[in-house]
Steps between C-alpha positions, in 0.01 A plus 500: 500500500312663790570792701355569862579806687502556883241673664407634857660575839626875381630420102430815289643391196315213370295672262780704363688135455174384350553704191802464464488128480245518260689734303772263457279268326638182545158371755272330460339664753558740818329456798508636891561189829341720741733374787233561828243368300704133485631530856100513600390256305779308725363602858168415323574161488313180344177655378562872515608740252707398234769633336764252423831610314503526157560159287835628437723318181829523435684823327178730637613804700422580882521858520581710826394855421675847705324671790535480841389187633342475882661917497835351533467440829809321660649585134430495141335144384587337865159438598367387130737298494462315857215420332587347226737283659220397734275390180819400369412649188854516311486148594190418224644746300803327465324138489312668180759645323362821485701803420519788760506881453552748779523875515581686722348383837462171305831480466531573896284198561714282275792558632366412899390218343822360422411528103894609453634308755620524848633839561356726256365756651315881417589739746445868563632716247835718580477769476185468680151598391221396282615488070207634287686560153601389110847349523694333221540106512696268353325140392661219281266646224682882523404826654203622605311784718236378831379621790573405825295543839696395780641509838641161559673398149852458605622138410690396790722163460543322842791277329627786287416317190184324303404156539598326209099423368526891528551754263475882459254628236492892530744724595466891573713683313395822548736782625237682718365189650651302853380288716765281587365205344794241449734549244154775372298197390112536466372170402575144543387169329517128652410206382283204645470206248363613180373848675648806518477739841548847410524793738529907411516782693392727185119509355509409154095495519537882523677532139292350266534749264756805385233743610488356846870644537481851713801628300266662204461767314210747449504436152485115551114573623414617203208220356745409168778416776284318807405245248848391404638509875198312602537253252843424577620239753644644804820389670284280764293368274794400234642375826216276577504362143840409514479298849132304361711389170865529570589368809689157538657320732785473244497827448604608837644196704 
């Protein structure tokens, strides 16, 4: 089991997913699909650069890091994912059987990409403005603390309710946190054959660890301390783990 992370076209976050998908240590390997790199080697044609997609196999992961893709121009993950629908990459994805991750702005690009189905949609926040905090979330696995970095995370339901192929996976459940999200969820999951298609406002690559949490102490700087928060799994990357080994189709359809 592979995993190959997004890259180009305004992504910040692929590095910061890079870790933490080798920190979940279930790869065999991590690696970057520099996106404008294989949409060259297209316009290239027969006998110029090439950079063909990866030999993907089924149960690898295609992962869609945060950031702000083409500056959100004519909104979050619009124009990213215009162009994925023109390479009609979900398509191979899907022919594959490879298993999808996106954060954030990933998870922007999923959703205009019909990943949940019609009519699930990410809208501006209300009340309006751009999220930078820790909220509390609720998963299948329990609670846990993540960050968020956001402006257009509000889960808007055209039909008022799920598809049936999808499910919710996170919910806020913080008391100092709104953004009108439908009934406050944060995170959805769909399946597509054997695959899974998972979506999350939240970045659990920014909680690896208990020290990554801003709520510390002075005291929990101190050397003796560092090197038991460091060493423990943060909520993201527990929440990682538990999505690479625990999640079924069973288990939530």
């Amino acid at each position: 089991m592979k995993a190959y992370i997004l890259k180009g076209f305004g992504i910040e976050c692929e590095q910061e997913v890079a870790r933490a998908l080798r920190a979940c240590e279930v790869f065999e390997s991590v690696e970057f699909f520099e996106l404008p790199k294989y949409i060259a080697s297209l316009e290239a044609g027969p006998g110029g650069a090439s950079y063909p997609l990866p030999a993907f196999q089924k149960g690898d992961c295609f992962a869609i890091p945060g950031g702000f893709s083409y500056s959100d121009h004519f909104g979050a993950g619009k124009l990213l994912a215009a162009k994925f629908k023109e390479l009609k990459l979900m398509e191979k994805l899907g022919e594959s059987e490879v298993n999808i991750l996106g954060i954030c702005n990933g998870f922007q690009i999923m959703c205009e990409t019909g990943c949940f189905g019609d009519g699930v949609e990410l809208h501006r926040n209300i009340p309006h403005g751009f999220q930078n905090r820790w909220v509390e979330l609720l998963s299948p696995w329990g609670q846990g603390s993540m960050p968020v970095r956001h402006g257009e995370g509000r889960l808007v339901l055209k039909n008022e309710k799920l598809p049936p192929q999808t499910k919710k996976l996170l919910k806020y459940v913080d008391e100092n946190f709104e953004n009108g999200s439908f009934e406050k969820t944060a995170g959805l999951i769909s399946f597509h054959k054997s695959a899974w298609r998972i979506g999350m406002m939240p970045h659990p690559e920014i909680a690896l660890s208990k020290m990554d949490h801003p709520d510390r102490f002075g005291s929990d700087h101190f050397e003796q301390h560092r090197a038991k928060l460091f060493a423990e799994a943060g909520d993201g990357l527990q929440l990682l783990k538990n999505i690479f080994t625990g999640v079924t189709q069973e288990s939530f359809l």
